[in-house]
N, C-alpha and C positions, 0 to 999 in steps of 0.2 A: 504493500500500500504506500510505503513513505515513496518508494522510486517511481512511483504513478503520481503524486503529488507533485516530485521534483521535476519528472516531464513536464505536465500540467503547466506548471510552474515557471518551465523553461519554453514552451512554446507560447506561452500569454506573455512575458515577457520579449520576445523576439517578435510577436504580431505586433506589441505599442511600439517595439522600434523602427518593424519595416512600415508601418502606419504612421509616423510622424513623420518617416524618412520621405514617404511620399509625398504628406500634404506639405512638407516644408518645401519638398522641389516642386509641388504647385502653384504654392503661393509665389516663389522667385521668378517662376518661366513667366506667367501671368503679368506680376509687377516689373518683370525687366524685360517684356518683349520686346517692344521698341527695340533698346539697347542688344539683345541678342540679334535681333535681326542687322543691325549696322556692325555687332563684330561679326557674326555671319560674311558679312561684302569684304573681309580682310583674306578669307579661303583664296580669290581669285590671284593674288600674289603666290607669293615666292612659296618653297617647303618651312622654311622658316616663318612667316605670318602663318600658315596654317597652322605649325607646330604652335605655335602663341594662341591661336584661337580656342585652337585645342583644351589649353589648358584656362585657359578664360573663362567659359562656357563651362565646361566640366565642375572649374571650382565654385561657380555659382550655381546651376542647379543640383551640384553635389550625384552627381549617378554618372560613371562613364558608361554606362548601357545605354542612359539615355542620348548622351552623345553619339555612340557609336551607330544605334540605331536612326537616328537622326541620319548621320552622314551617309548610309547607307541607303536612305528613302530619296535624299539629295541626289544620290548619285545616279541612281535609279530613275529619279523624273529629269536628270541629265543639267542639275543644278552644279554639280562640281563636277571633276574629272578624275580618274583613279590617282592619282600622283597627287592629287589636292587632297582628294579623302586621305590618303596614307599621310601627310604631315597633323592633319587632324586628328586622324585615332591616335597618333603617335603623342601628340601633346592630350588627349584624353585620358592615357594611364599618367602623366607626372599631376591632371589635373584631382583625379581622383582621389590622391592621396593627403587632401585636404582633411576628410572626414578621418581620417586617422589619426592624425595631428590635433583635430579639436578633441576625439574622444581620450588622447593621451595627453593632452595639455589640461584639459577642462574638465572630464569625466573622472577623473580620479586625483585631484586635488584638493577638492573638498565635498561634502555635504552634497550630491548630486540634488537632491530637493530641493536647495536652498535656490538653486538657480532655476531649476524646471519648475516649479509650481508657480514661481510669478510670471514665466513667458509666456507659461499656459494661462493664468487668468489675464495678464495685459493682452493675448493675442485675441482670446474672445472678444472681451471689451472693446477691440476694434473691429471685427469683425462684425458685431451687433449695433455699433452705434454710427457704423459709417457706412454711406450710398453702398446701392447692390455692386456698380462697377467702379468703386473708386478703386484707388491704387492703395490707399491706409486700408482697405480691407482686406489685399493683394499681402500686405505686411503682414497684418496681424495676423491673417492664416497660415507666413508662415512663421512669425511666432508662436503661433498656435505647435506647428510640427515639429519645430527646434525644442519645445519644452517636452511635447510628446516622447520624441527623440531619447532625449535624455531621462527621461521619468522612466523607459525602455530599458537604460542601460542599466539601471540601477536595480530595476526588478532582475534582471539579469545578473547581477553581482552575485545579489543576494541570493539567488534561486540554486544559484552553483553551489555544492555544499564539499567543503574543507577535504580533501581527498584523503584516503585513508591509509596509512603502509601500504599493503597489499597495491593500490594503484599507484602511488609513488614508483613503490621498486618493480612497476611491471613497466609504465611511461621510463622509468632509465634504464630498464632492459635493451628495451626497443629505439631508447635513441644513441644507444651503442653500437648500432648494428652497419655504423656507416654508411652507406650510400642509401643502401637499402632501407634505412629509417626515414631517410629525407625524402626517397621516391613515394611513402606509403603515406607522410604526411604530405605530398602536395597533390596526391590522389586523395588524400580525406578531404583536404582542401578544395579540391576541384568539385569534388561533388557537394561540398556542404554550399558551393557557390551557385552549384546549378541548380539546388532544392531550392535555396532563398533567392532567385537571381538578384543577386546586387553583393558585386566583392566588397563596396562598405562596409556593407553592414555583415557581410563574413569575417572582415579584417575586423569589424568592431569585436564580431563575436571572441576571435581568436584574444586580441588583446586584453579582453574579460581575463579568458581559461588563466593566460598565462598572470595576471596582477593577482589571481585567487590562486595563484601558487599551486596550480591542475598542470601544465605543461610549462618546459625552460626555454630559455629563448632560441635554442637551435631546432626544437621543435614548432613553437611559435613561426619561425624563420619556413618552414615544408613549407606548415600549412597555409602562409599569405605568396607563397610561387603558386602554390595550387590554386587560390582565390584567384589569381590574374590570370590562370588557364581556364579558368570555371568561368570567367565573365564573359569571353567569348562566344557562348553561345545564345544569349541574345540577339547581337548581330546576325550569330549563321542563321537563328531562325526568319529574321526579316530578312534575309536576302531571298529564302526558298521560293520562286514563283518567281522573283525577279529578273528583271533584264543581266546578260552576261558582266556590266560594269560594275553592278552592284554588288553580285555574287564576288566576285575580283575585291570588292573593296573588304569585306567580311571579311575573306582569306588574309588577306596582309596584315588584318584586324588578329586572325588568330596563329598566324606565322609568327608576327610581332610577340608574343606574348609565346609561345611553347617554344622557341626559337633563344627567347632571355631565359626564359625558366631552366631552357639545355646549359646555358652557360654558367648561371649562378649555380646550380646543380653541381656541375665540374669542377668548380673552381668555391664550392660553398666556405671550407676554412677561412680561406683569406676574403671571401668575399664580405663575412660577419666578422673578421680582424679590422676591415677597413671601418665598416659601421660603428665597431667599437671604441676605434677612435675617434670616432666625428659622433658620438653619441656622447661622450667620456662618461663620467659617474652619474649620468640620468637616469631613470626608472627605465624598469622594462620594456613600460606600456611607451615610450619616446625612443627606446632600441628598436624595436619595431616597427615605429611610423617610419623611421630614419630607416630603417632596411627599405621597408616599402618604398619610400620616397627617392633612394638613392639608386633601386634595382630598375626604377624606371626608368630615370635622370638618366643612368647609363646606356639603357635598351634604347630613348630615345636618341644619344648622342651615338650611338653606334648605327643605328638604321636611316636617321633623318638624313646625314649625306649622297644615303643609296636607294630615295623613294623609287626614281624612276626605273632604276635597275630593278628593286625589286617589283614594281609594277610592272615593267615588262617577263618579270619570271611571273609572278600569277597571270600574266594574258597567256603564256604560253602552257598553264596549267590546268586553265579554265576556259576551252575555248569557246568562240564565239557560236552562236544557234545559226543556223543554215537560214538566211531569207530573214533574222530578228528586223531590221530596219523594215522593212518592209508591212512588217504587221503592224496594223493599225494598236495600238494601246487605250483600253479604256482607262480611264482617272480613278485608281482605285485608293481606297481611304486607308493612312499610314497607320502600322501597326505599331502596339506598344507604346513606350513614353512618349512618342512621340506627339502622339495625339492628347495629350493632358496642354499642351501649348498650341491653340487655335491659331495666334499672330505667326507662328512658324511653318505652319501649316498654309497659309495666305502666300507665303513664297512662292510657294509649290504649284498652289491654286497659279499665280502669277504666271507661271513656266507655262502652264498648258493651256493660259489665253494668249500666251506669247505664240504659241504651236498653233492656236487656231488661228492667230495675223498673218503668220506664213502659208497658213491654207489658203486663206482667202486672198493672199497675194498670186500663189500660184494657180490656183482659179481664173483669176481674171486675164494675169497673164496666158495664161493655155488659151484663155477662150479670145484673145487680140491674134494669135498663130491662127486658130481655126479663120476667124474672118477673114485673114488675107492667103491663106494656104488654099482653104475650098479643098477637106480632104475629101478622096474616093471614096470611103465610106464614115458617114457622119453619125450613122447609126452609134458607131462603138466609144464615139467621141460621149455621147449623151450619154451612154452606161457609164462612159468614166466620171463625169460630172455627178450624176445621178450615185455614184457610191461614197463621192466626196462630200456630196451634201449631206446621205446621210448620216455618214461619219460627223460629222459638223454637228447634225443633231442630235446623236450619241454625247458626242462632247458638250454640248451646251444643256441637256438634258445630265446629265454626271458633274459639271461643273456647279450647277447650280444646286443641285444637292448636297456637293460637300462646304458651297460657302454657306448654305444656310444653315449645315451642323457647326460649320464652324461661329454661326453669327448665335446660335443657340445654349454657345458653352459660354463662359466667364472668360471675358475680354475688355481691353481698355474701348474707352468711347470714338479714341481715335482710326481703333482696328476696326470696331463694329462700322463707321460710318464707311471705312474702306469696302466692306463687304459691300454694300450697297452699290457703291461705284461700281466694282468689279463683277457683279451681278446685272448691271445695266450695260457695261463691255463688251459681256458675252452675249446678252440679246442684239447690239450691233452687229456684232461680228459673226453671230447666224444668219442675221439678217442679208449682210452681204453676199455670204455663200448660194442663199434665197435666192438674191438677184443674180449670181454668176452662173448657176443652174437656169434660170427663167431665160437668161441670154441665149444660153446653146440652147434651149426649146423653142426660141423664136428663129433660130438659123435652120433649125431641123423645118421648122412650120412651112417657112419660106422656100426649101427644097421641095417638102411635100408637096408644096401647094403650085410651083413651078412658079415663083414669084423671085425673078432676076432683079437686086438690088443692081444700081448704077453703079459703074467703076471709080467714078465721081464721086458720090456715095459713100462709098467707102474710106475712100482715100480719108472725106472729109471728116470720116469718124477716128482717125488717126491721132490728130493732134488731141482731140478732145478725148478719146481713153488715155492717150497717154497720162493726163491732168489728174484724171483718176488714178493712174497708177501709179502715180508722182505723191498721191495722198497716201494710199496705201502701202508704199515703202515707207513714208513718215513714219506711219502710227506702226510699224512693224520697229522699224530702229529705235523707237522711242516706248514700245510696250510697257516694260518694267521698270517703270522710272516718272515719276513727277516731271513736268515740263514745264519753261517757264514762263511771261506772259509774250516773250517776243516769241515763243517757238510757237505759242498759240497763235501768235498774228500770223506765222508761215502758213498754217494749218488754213487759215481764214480767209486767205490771201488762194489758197489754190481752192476753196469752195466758193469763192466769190468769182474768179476764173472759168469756173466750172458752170458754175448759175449765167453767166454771163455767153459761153459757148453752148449750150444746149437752148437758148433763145434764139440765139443765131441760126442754129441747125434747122429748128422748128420753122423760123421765118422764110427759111430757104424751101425748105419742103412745099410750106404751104402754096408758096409762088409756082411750084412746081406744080401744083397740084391745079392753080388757077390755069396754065396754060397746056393743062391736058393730057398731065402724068397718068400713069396706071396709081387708082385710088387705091388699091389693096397694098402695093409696095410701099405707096407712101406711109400710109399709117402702118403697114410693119415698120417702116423705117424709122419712123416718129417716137412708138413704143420702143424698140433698141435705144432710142435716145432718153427717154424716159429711164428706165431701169439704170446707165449707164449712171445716168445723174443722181440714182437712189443709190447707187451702191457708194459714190461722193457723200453725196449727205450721212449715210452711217459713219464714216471711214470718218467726219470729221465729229462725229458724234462720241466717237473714239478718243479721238487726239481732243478733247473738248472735256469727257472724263478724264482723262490723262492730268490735265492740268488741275483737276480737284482733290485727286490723290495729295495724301498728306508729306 
């Protein structure tokens, strides 16, 4: 009965910790999105900014899983590049090592109560007395998780109970055993990583055992190389399903990490001789962070020189899927931590109205080739359109779903009003595709119907798509990104152009029509002008939300 209480005991403790560890990295992703998403934009630099961002990110929402899984859905929606993701995970494990550091700085220095119980009651108190989307409520939740957190470790102290001869002299058995001790503690390691996924709060657990005088620090020392082998499977599991890049980035996530684990392993005497001197006469539970902190510091500075080398050995390890470019991708919703931060999520969203601008660029353009080409068979032309479009409506129909989950969770006012922008973007830019489809159905019409537009005609529709497609490279180059008010007069400047040419067109027509054109050609030719002009009008409808984004 008593070792049924102690379990009890030991996994209700371990649930307040993985439960505060979560709501604390809610309330941060939440109240620092803005600010994540601008250290986010330091990825497209060097291996070094990534490795910084890495550790950036990580130390603030405190979970390299959630990062890694993150950089893996990024890579995936084709947000970074495998050589970008590997400085990122790589500064991921030196970020990670923060929560080790507080639980061995803070968590056993004094009275753990004394500190958690007033984080947990200031954090409610702001949680309860402040607006549903402020950012002090953003705080306070996770002050809320920070007191949780700790309130966790403590039941945890206590719950461990003073070990007894008999397991003393069985643990110095067993970590006499050499190599073979070390391997069995980063295999306990590994798997006590992959039951809680989160090597925090595995290294929290580890650094418990060994301050309650349960394991010494050579043992302590297995079991956090096995914690950074056990975290990797997070990652492999978000990659599964995904595109070849993403899968790639997982890999280097878990090369990174069994690849350090080979050499600390090998070299473990001196490698806990160096810790202990850069630990000097500090506690255990700070021998520890300092191992963690230093095995990474090194794995990072040993592999950050050779991302691209080692990203060209996983492309040669992972190769690519036969025809993958070519499959259309539906927008599917990020798994894991990811999705506790909606503002980060909005990136992503961003990426695949970026992908529908370049549809409806190459729309239009395809369908300026068809008007002056007059292919042999027009038939297959309008199947191609006709698959585009409804691709297009898959896309705006999937887009619009995940901004409204995302407009649905806990986000700042600034995010939520984005959604709405970015929600009116995408009914533009279906819109277009609308009109780029109704185009080729009026050149099919026109064949059907043996209705020969003028050579004239034609030509004269040249300058004037071009205007449009002068618009629609704009709002393509400029997708992802706020514009400013002179980029909006460029934008304004080719729809007033535009409005301006399609009067023209009409006025011609009509002249033509007084002195005894074929009526059917003309008003087909009228309506092409029509539509040409609608697809302008979205396109600046576009570049017009652009400028509202925050």
């Amino acid at each position: 009965m008593n070792i049924v209480m102690i379990l009890v005991e030991l996994v209700g403790s371990l649930g307040l910790f993985l439960y505060g560890m979560k709501i604390l990295s809610e309330g941060i992703q939440r109240a620092a999105g803005d600010g994540l998403k601008r250290t986010l934009n330091l990825m497209t630099g060097t291996t070094f900014k990534a490795l910084l961002t890495g550790i950036a990110v990580t130390g603030l929402i405190q979970s390299s899983s959630a990062t890694t899984v993150m950089v893996v859905s990024f890579v995936n929606a084709g947000l970074l590049t495998v050589v970008q993701a590997a400085g990122v995970i790589f500064g991921a494990n030196i970020g990670t090592t923060v929560t080790a550091w507080i639980v061995s700085l803070v968590g056993f220095k004094f009275k753990i109560a004394a500190l958690a119980l007033p984080m947990v009651g200031a954090g409610f108190l702001m949680m309860m007395t402040a607006k549903r989307k402020s950012r002090v409520r953003d705080y306070g939740e996770a002050a809320l998780g920070f007191g949780l957190l700790f309130l966790g470790l403590d039941f945890l102290a206590h719950a461990i109970p003073t070990p007894s001869a008999d397991v003393v002299e069985f643990l110095a058995d067993i970590s006499h055993m050499g190599v073979l001790s070390i391997l069995l503690a980063a295999a306990t390691g590994t798997v006590l990583t992959v039951l809680v996924h989160s090597s925090s709060a595995s290294t929290a657990i580890v650094i418990t055992l060994a301050v309650e005088g349960v394991i010494g620090f050579e043992m302590a020392a297995g079991l956090v190389l096995g914690c950074n082998i056990g975290t990797t499977v997070d990652a492999f599991l978000a990659s599964i399903g995904a595109k070849t890049n993403a899968r790639r980035a997982a890999w280097i996530h878990i090369m990174f990490n069994v690849l350090g684990s080979l050499w600390a392993i090998a070299l473990f005497k001196p490698f806990l001789a160096i810790v202990n001197v850069l630990a000097g006469g500090s506690t255990i539970a700070q021998h520890i962070a300092m191992m963690h902190t230093v095995f990474n510091v090194v794995n990072a500075l040993l592999f950050a020189p050779f991302a691209r080398q080692l990203s060209a050995l996983v492309s040669r390890i992972v190769k690519d899927k036969p025809g993958e470019d070519d499959i259309p991708q539906r927008l599917e919703y990020v798994a894991g931590p990811l999705m506790d931060s909606p503002e980060l999520n909005l990136m992503r969203a961003q990426k695949e109205i970026s992908d529908m601008a370049g549809l409806c660029g190459t729309m239009f353009a395809r369908w300026r080739d068809v008007l002056r080409t007059k292919p042999d068979d027009l038939s297959v032309e309008v199947e191609r359109f006709k698959s585009m479009e409804e691709y297009a409506d898959q896309m705006r129909d999937e887009l619009s779903r995940f901004l409204l989950e995302c407009a649905g969770r806990e986000m700042g006012a600034d995010s939520q009003r984005d959604v709405g922008i970015l929600l009116r973007m995408v009914v533009d830019l279906e819109d277009i595709t609308d009109g780029c489809f109704s185009l080729i159905l009026l050149l099919e019409k026109a064949e059907n119907r043996g209705l020969d537009l003028d050579a004239d005609e034609i030509e004269s529709l040249g300058p004037y798509a071009q205007l449009v497609e002068n618009s629609l490279r704009f709002v393509k180059d400029n997708i992802n990104r706020k514009i400013s008010d002179e980029q909006l007069a460029v934008a304004s400047e080719l729809e007033n152009s535009i409005d301006d040419f399609r009067s023209a067109l009409k006025k011609k027509a009509r002249k033509r029509l007084q002195t005894g054109a074929n009526v059917k050609a003309e008003l087909l030719y009228m309506d092409i002008v029509r539509h040409i002009e609608k697809v302008g009008d979205h396109a600046y409808g576009v570049a017009h939300a652009l400028r509202e984004l925050r």
